[in-house]
MARPAVO-857524 format. One record per residue (C-alpha): x, y, z; residue in one letter. Coordinates in steps of 0.1 Angstrom, whole numbers, plus 5000, padded with zeros to 4 digits. Layout:
// residues N
XYZA;...
***
This chain:
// residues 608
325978852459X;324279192458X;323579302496X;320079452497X;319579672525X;316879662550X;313979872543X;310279942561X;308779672539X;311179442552X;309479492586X;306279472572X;307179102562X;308279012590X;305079082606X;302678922577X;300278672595X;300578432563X;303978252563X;306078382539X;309878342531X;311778492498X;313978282489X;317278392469X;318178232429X;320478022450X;318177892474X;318978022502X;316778202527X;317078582526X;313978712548X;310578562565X;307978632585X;307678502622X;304878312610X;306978122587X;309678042617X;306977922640X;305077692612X;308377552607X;309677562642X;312677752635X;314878032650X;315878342628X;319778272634X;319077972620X;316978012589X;319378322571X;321278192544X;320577852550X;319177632517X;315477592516X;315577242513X;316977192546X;314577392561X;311677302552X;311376902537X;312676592552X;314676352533X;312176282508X;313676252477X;310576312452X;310076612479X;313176782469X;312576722434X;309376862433X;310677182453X;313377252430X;311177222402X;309077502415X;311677732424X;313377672387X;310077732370X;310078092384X;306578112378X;303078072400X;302477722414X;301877552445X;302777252458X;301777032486X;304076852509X;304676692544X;306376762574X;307376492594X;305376242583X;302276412607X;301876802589X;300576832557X;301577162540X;300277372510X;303377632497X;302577912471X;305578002451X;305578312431X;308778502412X;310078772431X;311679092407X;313479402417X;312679722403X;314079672371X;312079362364X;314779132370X;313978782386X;315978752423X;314478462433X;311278322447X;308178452475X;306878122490X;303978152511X;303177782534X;299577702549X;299177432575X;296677242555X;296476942579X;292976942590X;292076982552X;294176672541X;292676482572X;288976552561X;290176462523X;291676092535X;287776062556X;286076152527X;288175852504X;287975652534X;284275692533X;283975692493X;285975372494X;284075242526X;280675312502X;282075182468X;282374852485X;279274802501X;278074952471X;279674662451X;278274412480X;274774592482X;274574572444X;273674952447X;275175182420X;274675572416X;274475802388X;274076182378X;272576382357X;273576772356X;271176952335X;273877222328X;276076972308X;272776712298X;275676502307X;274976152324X;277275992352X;277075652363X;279475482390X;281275192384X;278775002400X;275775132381X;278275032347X;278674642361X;274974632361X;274474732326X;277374512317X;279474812298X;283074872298X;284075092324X;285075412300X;281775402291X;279575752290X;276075732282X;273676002271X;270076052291X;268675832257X;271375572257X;270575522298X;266375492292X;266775272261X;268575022285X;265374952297X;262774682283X;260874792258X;257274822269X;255874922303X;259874942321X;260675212294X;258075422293X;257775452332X;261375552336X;260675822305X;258075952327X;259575942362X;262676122351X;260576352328X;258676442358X;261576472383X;263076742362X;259976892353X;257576922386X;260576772412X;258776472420X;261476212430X;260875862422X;261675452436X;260675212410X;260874812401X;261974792365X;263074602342X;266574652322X;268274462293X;271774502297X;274174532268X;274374102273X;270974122260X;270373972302X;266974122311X;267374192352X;264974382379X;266874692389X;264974952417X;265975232399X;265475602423X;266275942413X;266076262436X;266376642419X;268676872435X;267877262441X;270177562436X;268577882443X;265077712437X;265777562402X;266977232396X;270477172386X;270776822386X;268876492393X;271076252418X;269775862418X;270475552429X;270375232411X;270074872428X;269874532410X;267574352429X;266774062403X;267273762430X;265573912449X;262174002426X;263073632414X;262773492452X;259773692460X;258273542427X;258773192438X;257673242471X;254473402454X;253873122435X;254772872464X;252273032485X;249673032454X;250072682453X;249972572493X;246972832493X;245772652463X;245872322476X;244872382509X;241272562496X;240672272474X;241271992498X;238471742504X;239071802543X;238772072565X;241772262574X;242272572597X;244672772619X;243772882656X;245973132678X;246673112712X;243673192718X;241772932697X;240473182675X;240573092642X;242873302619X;242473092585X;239872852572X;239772672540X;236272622517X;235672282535X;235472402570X;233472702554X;231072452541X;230772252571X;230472522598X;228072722567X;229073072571X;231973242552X;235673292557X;234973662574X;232573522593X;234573262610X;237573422612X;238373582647X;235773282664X;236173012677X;234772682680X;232072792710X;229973062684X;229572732664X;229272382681X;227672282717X;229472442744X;230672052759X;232071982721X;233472312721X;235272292757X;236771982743X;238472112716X;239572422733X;241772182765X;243071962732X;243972312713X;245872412750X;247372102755X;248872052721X;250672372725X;251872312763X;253471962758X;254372052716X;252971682707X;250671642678X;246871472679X;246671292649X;243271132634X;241471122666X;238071002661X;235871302674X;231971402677X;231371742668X;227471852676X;226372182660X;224272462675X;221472282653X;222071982672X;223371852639X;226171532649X;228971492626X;232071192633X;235271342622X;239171252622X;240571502634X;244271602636X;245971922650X;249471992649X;251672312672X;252672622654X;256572702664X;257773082657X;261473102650X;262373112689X;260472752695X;257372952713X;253872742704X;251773052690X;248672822676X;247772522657X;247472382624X;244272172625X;242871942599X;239671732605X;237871492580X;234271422576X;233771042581X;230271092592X;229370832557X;232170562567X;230370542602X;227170492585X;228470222562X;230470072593X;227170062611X;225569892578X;228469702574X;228169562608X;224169492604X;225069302572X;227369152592X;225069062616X;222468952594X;224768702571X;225968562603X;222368442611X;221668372578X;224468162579X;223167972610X;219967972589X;222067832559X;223367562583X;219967442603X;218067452568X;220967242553X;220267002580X;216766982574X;216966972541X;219666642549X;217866502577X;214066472557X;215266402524X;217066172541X;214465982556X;211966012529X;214965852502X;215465572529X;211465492532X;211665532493X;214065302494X;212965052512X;209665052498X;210864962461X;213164692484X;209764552498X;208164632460X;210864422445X;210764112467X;206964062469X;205263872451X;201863862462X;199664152443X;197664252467X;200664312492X;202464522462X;199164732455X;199264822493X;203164872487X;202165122457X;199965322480X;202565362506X;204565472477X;202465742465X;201765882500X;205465892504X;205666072473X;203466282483X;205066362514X;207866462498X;206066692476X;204766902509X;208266862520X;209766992488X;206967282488X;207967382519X;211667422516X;210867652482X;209167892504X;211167912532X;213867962502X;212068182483X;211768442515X;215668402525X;216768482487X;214468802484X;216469092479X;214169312464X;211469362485X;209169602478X;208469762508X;205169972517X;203970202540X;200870012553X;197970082576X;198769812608X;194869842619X;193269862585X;195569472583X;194469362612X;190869432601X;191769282567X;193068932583X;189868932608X;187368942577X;189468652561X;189268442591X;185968532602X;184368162599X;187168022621X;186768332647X;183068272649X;183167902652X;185667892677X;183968162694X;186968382697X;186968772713X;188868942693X;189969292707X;191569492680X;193669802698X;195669902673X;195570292674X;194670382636X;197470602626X;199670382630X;201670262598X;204770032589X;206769962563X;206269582553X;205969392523X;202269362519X;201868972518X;204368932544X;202469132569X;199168952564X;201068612565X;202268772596X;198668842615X;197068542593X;199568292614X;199768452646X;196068472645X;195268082637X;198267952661X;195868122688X;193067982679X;194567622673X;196467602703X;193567772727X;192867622758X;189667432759X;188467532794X;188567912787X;186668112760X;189268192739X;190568592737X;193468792716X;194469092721X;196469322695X;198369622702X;200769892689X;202870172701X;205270372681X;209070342695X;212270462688X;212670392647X;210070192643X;206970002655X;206269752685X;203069542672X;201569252697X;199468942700X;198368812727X;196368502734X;195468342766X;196067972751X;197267682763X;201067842765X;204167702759X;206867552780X;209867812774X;212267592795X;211967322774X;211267432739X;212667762743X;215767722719X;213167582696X;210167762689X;211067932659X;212967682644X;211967402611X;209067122621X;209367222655X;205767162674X;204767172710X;201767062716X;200066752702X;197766882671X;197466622644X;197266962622X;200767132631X;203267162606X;205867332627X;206467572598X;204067882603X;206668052630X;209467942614X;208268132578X;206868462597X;210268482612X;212268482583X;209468732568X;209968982596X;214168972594X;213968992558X;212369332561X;215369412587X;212569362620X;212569112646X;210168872667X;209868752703X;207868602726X;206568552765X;204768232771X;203268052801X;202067722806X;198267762808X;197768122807X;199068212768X;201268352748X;202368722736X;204468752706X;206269082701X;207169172663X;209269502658X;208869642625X;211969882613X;210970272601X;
***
């Protein structure tokens, strides 16, 4: 080998800061730098002569091959390797020629790239890292560089569009995967305007992908600036399709409960902790009469009376301390009006997600008309329970005197029969026609008492009680005088009552004759009638100071069928029992006080 002597550029290379060793045709080192010894940890001694394969890889194979193919080529290249398994290296290699052009070997020049590789492995640690929670994310990217007009997507953002992965679209190919129609046209003029004026853009669209599977995306896109211009247009793309789809079903879920809740025949509404209301529904708009903004925020004390109010407020409190429900509790709610309304109400704890009570759900209905028709219910009740009792003593009437008056009939056409002498049967015929006629009276007066128990539709009247009064005295005005009877008629004159008009004067017409029938014959008799308004309705009474009647004894009796007290060849023992049966039938009732020589008063009660 040709000895090459030792000149001032050698001395110069040995002082290059760059590493640099030449390297003979052979291999073997001929000259370095110090820079080169140190990068490689090596002493001068040592390196001289010795291969450069020795020096400077380890005992990787594919190593060696690619350094002997560099130093073979004789021609610029580089090559990266590693030292150690820890040192990443970069090595030039350049030919190195002597004066006449002749190749005598190679100048390699090594960098310590390690920090570089180390930032290149974080960066695909990070791009891998990010392609996978993009895959998981559903989040793709693409770009555009207006340079090239050429279009990138990721892998990702080609999964979505359901395209091979070799795929390269153009900016048309990318907007006509989008719906045709509004999703089209928005994305034309979003990206149109991001590379235009810069605006950057976020937007719900819809794409078909090349399935023909139409899918919500949120496509975004964000310009990029170069010395002020725009050089290219980076975006993201997201397929958010379950999502859109959830949110729509949870739309319509809520349009629905919101639905049904406004159009429910009940009042429903949600308090906070505070017993304000934060949601009503049309109902308990209607009831309460204000709107929804004017409830909302109030609670039940700017609408009902403070003690109803109060009420509600320790139930709202307690249902939300002990967590247990109030269901259809049967509750008075009185208005500011005064207005009184029966309800059912129910309310029910709001949980949050960490079990904490933070309000009610509260539902109440109206049963203000079922408490009416209970009450009516119950009256009817009442009243078919006496009419019953009614049903049963008139059936036993009825029994008892037809009874009788078939027996004497009976035994009469027996006696007929069996006689013989004429005179004795013409006698027996008389008997027989005043017994029929007995039985006509009797028959009469069953019809009537009938007749009043089986009227349904009485037609009611508001009359004038006085103006009556007055009516009955003219009628009776013979028997008055004759009996010389003070009348004292103190009936205040605006007073009126709903009656049936004939029932009314049956009414004072009986009451009025019993008193002067039964009047004690030692005292001039006197009646007294008075009225007072009461309560729903009317308190109208006679009083008389008659003989009386013994209450002890005939108490259970007085208004019942042929029932008489006093010994009057004229008493039918029907007039109190008919002008009782009047009076219930228009829903009133009757009474009386009586004392044995010092009269009677009779109170009637006469329903609004």
């Amino acid at each position: 080998m040709k000895t090459i002597e030792k000149t001032h550029t050698q001395y110069l290379l040995k002082q290059l800061p760059k590493a640099t060793v030449l390297v003979g045709k052979n291999h073997e080192v001929i000259d370095f730098s110090d820079s080169w010894l140190a990068i490689f940890n090596l002493k001068a001694k040592d390196a001289v002569g010795a291969s450069i394969f020795q020096l400077i890889l380890d005992d990787n194979t594919e190593s060696h091959e690619q350094l002997k193919d560099c130093l073979l080529k004789n021609r610029t290249t580089t090559l990266r390797h590693k030292k150690e398994n820890t040192q990443w290296l970069e090595s030039a290699f350049a030919p190195w020629f002597d004066e006449k052009e002749n190749i005598l070997g190679t100048i390699i020049q090594t960098t310590d790239i390690s920090g570089e590789v180390e930032k290149e492995l974080e960066l695909e640690r990070i791009k891998t890292m990010l392609q996978a929670k993009s895959e998981i994310a559903k989040v793709g990217s693409w770009e555009y560089t207006l340079e090239t007009e050429k279009l990138v997507w990721c892998d990702v953002t080609k999964r979505m569009h359901h395209v091979d992965e070799d795929f390269e679209p153009s900016v048309n190919e990318g907007i006509e995967f989008y719906k045709q129609g509004y999703s089209r046209n928005k994305i034309s003029m979003l990206f149109h305007n991001a590379l235009q004026n810069g605006i950057a853009f976020n937007e719900r669209l819809i794409i078909q992908t090349a399935t023909g599977e139409e899918r919500w995306v949120m496509a975004g896109g964000k310009p990029i600036y170069e010395h002020g211009k725009i050089t290219k247009l980076l975006g993201t793309f997201q397929d958010i399709h379950d999502q859109v789809i959830a949110e729509t079903k949870i739309k319509e879920s809520k349009q629905l409960l919101t639905t049904l809740i406004e159009n429910l025949p009940i009042n429903v509404f949600l308090k906070d902790k505070e017993s304000r209301k934060i949601l009503v529904n049309r109902s308990e708009c209607e009831y309460i009469g204000a709107s929804a903004n004017e409830i909302l925020g109030k609670t039940d004390f700017d609408f009902y009376d403070e003690k109803v109010a109060q009420i509600s407020r320790d139930e709202d409190l307690e249902v939300m301390r002990t967590f247990k429900s109030i269901l259809g509790k049967e509750t008075i709610c009185v208005k500011k009006d005064g207005t009184t309304t029966n309800f059912l109400t129910s309310k029910i704890p709001l949980i949050n997600l960490e079990g904490q009570a933070y309000g009610i759900i509260g539902m109440s209905m109206d049963i203000t008309h079922i408490k009416q028709k209970e009450d009516e219910l119950r009256n009817l009740i009442n009243i078919t329970a006496v009419q019953n009792k009614k049903l049963v003593n008139f059936a036993h009437i009825v029994s008892h005197n037809l009874r009788s008056h078939t027996a004497n009939f009976s035994m009469l056409l027996d006696f007929l029969v069996k006689e013989i002498d004429e005179k004795e049967k013409e006698r027996i015929m008389e008997m027989l026609l005043h017994a029929s006629d007995n039985l006509l009276e009797t028959l009469e007066n069953l019809n009537e008492v009938v007749e009043i128990s089986t009227n349904i539709n009485l037609d009611k009247k508001s009359l004038n009680l006085n103006e009556s009064v007055i009516k009955v005295q003219q009628n009776l005005s013979a028997l008055l005088q004759n009996n010389k009877v003070e009348v004292l008629n103190a009936v205040p004159k605006g007073i009126f009552v709903m009656c049936v008009p004939a029932y009314l004067e049956s009414i004072i017409l009986n009451l009025l004759t019993n008193a002067v029938k039964y009047k004690d014959p030692n005292r001039k008799p006197k009646i007294e009638l008075r009225a007072e308004k009461q309560d729903k309705g009317v308190l109208f009474r006679i009083s008389d100071n008659g003989l009386g009647i013994d209450l002890i004894r005939y108490g259970g009796k007085i208004f019942g069928m042929y029932k008489t007290f006093h010994n009057n060849k004229d008493a039918r023992g029907l007039g109190l029992y008919i002008i009782k049966n009047q009076i219930e039938a228009m829903g009133g009732h009757i009474s009386l006080k009586s004392e044995v020589g010092k009269g009677t008063t009779f109170n009637i009660f006469f329903n609004e």
